[in-house]
C-alpha positions as CSV (number, residue, x, y, z in Angstrom):
1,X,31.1,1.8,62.4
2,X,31.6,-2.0,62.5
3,X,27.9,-2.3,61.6
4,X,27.8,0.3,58.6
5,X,30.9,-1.0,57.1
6,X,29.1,-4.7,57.6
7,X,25.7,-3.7,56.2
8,X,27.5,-1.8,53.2
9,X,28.9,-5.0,51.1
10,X,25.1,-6.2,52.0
11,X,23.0,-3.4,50.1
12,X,25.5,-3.6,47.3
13,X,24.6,-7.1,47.4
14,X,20.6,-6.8,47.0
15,X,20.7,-3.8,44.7
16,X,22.9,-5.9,42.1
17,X,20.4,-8.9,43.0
18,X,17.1,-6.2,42.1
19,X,19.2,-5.2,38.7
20,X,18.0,-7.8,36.2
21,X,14.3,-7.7,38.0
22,X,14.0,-3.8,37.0
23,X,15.8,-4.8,33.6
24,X,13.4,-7.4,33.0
25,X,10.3,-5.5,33.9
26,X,11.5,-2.3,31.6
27,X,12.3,-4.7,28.8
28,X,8.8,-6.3,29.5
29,X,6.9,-3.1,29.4
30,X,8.7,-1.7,26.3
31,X,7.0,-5.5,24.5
32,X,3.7,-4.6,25.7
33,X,3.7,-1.4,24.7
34,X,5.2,-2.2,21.4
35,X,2.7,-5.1,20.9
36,X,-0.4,-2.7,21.8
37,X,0.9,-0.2,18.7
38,X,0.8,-3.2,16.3
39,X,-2.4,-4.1,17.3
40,X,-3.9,-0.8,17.1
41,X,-2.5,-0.4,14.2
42,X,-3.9,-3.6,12.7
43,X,-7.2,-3.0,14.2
44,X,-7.1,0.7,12.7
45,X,-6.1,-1.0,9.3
46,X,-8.9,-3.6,9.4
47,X,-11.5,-0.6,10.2
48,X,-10.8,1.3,7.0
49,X,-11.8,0.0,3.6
50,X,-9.4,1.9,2.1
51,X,-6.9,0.7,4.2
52,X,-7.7,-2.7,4.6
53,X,-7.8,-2.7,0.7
54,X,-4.3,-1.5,0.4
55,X,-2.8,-3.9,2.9
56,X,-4.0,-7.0,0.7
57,X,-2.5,-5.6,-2.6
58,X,0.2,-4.9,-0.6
59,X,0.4,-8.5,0.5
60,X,0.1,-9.8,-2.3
61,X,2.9,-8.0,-4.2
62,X,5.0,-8.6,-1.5
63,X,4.1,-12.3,-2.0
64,X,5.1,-12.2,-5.4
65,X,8.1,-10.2,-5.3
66,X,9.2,-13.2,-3.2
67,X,8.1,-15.6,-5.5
68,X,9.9,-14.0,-8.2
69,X,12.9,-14.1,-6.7
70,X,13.0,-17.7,-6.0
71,X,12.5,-18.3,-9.4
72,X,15.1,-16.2,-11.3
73,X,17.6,-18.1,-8.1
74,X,16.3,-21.5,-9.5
75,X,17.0,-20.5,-13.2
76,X,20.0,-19.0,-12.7
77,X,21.0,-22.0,-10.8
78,X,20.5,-24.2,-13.6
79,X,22.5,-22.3,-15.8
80,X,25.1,-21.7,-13.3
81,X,27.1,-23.9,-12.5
82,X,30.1,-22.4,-10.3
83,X,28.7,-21.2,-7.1
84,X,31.1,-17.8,-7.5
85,X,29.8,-16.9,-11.1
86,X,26.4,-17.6,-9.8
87,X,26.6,-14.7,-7.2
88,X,28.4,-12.5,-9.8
89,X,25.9,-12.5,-12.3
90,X,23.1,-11.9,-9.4
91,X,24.8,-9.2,-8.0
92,X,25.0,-7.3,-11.4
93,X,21.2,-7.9,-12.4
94,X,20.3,-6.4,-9.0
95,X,22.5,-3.4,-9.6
96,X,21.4,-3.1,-12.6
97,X,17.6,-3.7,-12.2
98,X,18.2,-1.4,-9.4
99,X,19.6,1.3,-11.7
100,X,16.5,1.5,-14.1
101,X,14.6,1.6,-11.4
102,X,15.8,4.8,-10.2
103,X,15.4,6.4,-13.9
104,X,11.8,5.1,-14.1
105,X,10.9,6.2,-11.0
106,X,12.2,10.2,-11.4
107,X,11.7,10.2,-15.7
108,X,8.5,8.4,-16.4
109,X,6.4,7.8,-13.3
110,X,6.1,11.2,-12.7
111,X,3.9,11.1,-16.4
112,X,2.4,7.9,-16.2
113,X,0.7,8.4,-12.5
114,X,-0.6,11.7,-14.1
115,X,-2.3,9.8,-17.0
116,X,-3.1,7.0,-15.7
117,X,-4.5,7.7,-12.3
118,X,-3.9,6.2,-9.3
119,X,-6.5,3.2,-9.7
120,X,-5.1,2.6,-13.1
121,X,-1.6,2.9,-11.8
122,X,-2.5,0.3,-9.3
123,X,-2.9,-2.0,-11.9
124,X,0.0,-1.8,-14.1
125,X,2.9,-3.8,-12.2
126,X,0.2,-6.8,-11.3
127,X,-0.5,-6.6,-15.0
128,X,3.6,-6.8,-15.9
129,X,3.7,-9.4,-13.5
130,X,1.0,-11.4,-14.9
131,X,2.7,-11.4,-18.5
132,X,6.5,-12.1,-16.8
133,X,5.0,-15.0,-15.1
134,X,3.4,-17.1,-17.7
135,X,6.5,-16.4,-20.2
136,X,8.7,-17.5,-17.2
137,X,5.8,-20.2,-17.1
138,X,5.8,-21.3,-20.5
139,X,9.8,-20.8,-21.5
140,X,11.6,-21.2,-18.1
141,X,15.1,-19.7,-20.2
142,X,17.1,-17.7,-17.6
143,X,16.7,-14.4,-20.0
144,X,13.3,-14.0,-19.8
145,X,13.7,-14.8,-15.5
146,X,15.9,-12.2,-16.0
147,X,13.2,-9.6,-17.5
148,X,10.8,-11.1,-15.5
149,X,12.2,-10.5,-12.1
150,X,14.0,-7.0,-13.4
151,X,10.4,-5.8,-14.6
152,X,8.8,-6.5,-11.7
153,X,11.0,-4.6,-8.9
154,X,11.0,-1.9,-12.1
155,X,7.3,-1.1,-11.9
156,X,6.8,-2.1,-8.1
157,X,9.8,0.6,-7.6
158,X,8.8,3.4,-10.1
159,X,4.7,3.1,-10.5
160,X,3.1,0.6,-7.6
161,X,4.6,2.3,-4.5
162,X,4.2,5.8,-5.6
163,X,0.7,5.3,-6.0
164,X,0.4,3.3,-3.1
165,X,1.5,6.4,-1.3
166,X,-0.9,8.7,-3.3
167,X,-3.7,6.2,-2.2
168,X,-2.6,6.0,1.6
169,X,-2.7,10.4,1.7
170,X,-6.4,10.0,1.7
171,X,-6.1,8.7,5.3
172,X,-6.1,11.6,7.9
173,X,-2.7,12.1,8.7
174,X,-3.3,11.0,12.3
175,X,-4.2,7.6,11.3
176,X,-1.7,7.5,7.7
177,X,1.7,6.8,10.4
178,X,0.0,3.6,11.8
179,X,-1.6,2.8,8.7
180,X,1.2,2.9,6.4
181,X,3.1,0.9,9.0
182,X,1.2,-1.4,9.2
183,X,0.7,-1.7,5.5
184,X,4.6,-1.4,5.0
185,X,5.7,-3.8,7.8
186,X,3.0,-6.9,8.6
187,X,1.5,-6.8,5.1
188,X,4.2,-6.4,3.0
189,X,6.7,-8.7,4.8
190,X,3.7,-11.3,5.8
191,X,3.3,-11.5,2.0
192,X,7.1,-11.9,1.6
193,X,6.9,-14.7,4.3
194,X,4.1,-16.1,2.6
195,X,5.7,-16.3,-0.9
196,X,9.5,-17.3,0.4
197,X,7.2,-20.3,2.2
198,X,6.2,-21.6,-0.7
199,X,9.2,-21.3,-2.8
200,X,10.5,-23.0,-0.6
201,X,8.3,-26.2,-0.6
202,X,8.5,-26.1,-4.7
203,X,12.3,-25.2,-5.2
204,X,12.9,-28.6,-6.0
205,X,10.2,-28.4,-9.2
206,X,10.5,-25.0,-10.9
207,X,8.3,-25.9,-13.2
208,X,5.5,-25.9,-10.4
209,X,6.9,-22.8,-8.9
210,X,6.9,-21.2,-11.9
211,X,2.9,-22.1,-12.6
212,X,1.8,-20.8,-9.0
213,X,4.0,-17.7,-9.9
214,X,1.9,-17.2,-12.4
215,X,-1.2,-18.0,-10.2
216,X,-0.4,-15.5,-7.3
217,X,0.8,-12.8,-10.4
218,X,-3.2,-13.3,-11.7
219,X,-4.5,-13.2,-8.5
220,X,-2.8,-9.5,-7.5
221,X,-3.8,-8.4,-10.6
222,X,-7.2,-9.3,-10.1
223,X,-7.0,-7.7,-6.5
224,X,-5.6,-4.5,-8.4
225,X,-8.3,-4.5,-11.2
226,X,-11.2,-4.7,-8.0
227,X,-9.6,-2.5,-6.1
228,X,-9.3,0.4,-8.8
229,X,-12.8,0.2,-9.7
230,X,-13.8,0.8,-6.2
231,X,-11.1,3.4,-5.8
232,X,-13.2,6.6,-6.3
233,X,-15.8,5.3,-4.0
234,X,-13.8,4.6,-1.6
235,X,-12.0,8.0,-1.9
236,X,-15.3,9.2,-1.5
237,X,-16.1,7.8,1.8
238,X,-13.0,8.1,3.3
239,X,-12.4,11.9,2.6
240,X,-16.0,12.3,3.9
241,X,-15.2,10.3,7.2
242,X,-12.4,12.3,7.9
243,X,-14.4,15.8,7.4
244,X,-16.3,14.9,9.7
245,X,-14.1,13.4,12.5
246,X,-11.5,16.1,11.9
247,X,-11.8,20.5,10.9
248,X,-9.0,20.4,8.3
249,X,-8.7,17.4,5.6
250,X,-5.7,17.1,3.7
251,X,-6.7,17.4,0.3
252,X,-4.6,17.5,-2.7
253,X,-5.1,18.6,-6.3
254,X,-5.7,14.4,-6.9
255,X,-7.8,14.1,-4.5
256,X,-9.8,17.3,-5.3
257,X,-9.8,15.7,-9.1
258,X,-11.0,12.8,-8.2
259,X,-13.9,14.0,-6.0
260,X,-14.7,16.1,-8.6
261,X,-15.1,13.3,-11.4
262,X,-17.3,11.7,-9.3
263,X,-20.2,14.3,-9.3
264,X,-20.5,13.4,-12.9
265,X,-20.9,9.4,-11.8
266,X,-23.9,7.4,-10.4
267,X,-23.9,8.1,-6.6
268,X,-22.8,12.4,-6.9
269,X,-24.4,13.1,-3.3
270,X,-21.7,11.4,-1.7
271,X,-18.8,13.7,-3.2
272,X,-20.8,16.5,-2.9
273,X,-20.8,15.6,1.1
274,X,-17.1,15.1,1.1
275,X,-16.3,18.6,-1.1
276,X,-18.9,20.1,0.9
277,X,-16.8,19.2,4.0
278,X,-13.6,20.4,2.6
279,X,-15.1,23.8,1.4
280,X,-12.9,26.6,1.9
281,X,-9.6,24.6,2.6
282,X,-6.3,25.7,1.1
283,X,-8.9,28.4,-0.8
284,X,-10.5,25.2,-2.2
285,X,-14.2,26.9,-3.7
286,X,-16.6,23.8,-4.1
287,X,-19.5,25.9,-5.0
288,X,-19.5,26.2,-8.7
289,X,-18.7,22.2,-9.2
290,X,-21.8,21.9,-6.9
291,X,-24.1,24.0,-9.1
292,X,-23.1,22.4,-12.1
293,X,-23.6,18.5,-10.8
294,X,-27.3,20.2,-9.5
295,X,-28.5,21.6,-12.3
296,X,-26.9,18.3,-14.8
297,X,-29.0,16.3,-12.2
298,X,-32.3,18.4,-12.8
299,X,-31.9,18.3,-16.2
300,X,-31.6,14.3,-16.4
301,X,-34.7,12.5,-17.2
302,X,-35.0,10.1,-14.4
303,X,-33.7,11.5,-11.0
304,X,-33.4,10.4,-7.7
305,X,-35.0,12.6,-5.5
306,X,-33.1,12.0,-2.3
307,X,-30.1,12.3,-4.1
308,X,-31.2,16.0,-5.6
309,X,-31.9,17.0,-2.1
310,X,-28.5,15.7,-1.1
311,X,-26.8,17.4,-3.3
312,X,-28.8,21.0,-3.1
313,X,-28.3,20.8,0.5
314,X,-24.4,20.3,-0.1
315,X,-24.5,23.4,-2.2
316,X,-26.9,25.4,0.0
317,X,-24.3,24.9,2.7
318,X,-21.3,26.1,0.4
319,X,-23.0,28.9,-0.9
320,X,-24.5,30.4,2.4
């Protein structure tokens, strides 16, 4: 009994001595593991044009937004003096800015996403940021930061993201939860590194913070305007990628559209692949859109003919 009673205080002793071992090997394998989904996830991002695509707009706006706060905090600075009144009047732009938002986003968004499209829609905060930043550029007065900066979350809140979104349900929805994390957490907050890096090396000239502002705004927007016009070909590809890799494609009336528009441009074999592939889905009938882009294509005076047989076989395989 002597013995067991010894040998008791002992095992106590080595199993509090093995505790932080386990802890650290648990804690060790939930980094790995976590590291291992990031890099999938990046890798996965990098593999997809679409994808890859979003995840530099998405930096870049990110960047911006950074930017742009930086520089309504250096011309509200000069203006403000007291360090109390200086916090007040941020506070209430935010809450403001913040208010709009919400009215833009559930009033007009809803309409301008329908008209414009989501390549277009792409474009139109770049664009507003583009014209905040040179008047910010050119006539550094604490009003027009204010617009500037208030403008910016605006459309990034109520047009950029929602269409961001539209853009990302292309992606098979196995692949859209890594995607969009990746898009929404290392891009997005990369960028926001990226911009808050360099505010904070020109801080001390706002004039020159204001300039590459405006530099990174025109370089977005130029991102934005590249990215749009390769939108519908990369729609293309993508939805056609994941018909084959995958029986069911989630296709919405956008998508659908926009596949559909593209049988009357210059390359109509490849959505008649992708609506081929998606025949039949959600009672989705491809087969007189198919007829109609054949017989316009017969009936055009210079034809591909590798692209007629593409597209007759699509419809042959609808219609039989």
């Amino acid at each position: 009994p002597g013995r067991r009673a010894a040998s008791a205080p002992a095992a106590g002793v080595a199993t509090d001595a093995a505790e932080p071992a386990r802890h650290q090997a648990a804690t060790s394998g939930r980094w790995r593991l976590a590291w291992r989904g990031w890099a999938d996830g990046l890798a996965m991002t990098a593999r997809l044009p679409l994808a890859a695509a979003m995840a530099g707009l998405v930096a870049l706006g990110g960047a911006f937004a950074s930017l742009m706060f930086f520089a309504l905090g250096a011309a509200a600075h000069a203006h403000y003096v007291d360090a109390d009144a200086l916090a007040a009047f941020l506070a209430s732009s935010r809450a403001i800015v913040g208010v709009v938002a919400v009215v833009v986003q559930l009033v007009l968004a809803p309409r301008w996403l329908g008209r414009l499209g989501t390549g277009r829609a792409l474009q139109v905060a770049p664009a507003g940021a583009v014209l905040a930043a040179l008047a910010l550029a050119i006539d550094p007065l604490l009003a027009v930061a204010v617009v500037a900066q208030g403008q910016a979350k605006i459309l990034d809140a109520a047009v950029e993201t929602p269409a961001e979104k539209m853009a990302l349900a292309l992606l098979p929805e196995a692949q859209r939860g890594r995607v969009g994390a990746v898009i929404d957490g290392a891009a997005k907050r990369g960028g926001a590194m990226l911009g808050a890096g360099l505010a904070a090396l020109l801080v001390a000239t706002p004039r020159l913070l204001f300039l590459v502002t405006a530099v990174l705004a025109a370089g977005w927007w130029a991102w934005a305007v590249r990215l749009g016009r390769r939108l519908p070909a990369l729609a293309v590809a993508q939805v056609t990628t994941s018909a084959a890799a995958a029986p069911v494609v989630a296709a919405d009336r956008r998508t659908l559209g926009l596949l559909l528009r593209e049988l009357d441009g210059p390359a109509p074999d490849r959505a008649a692949a992708a609506l081929a592939a998606i025949h039949g889905q959600r009672g989705f009938d491809a087969g007189p859109a198919l007829v109609r882009a054949l017989a316009g294509l017969l009936e055009a005076p210079a034809t591909d003919p590798a692209m007629v047989l593409a597209l007759a076989s699509a419809a042959t395989t609808v219609l039989t």
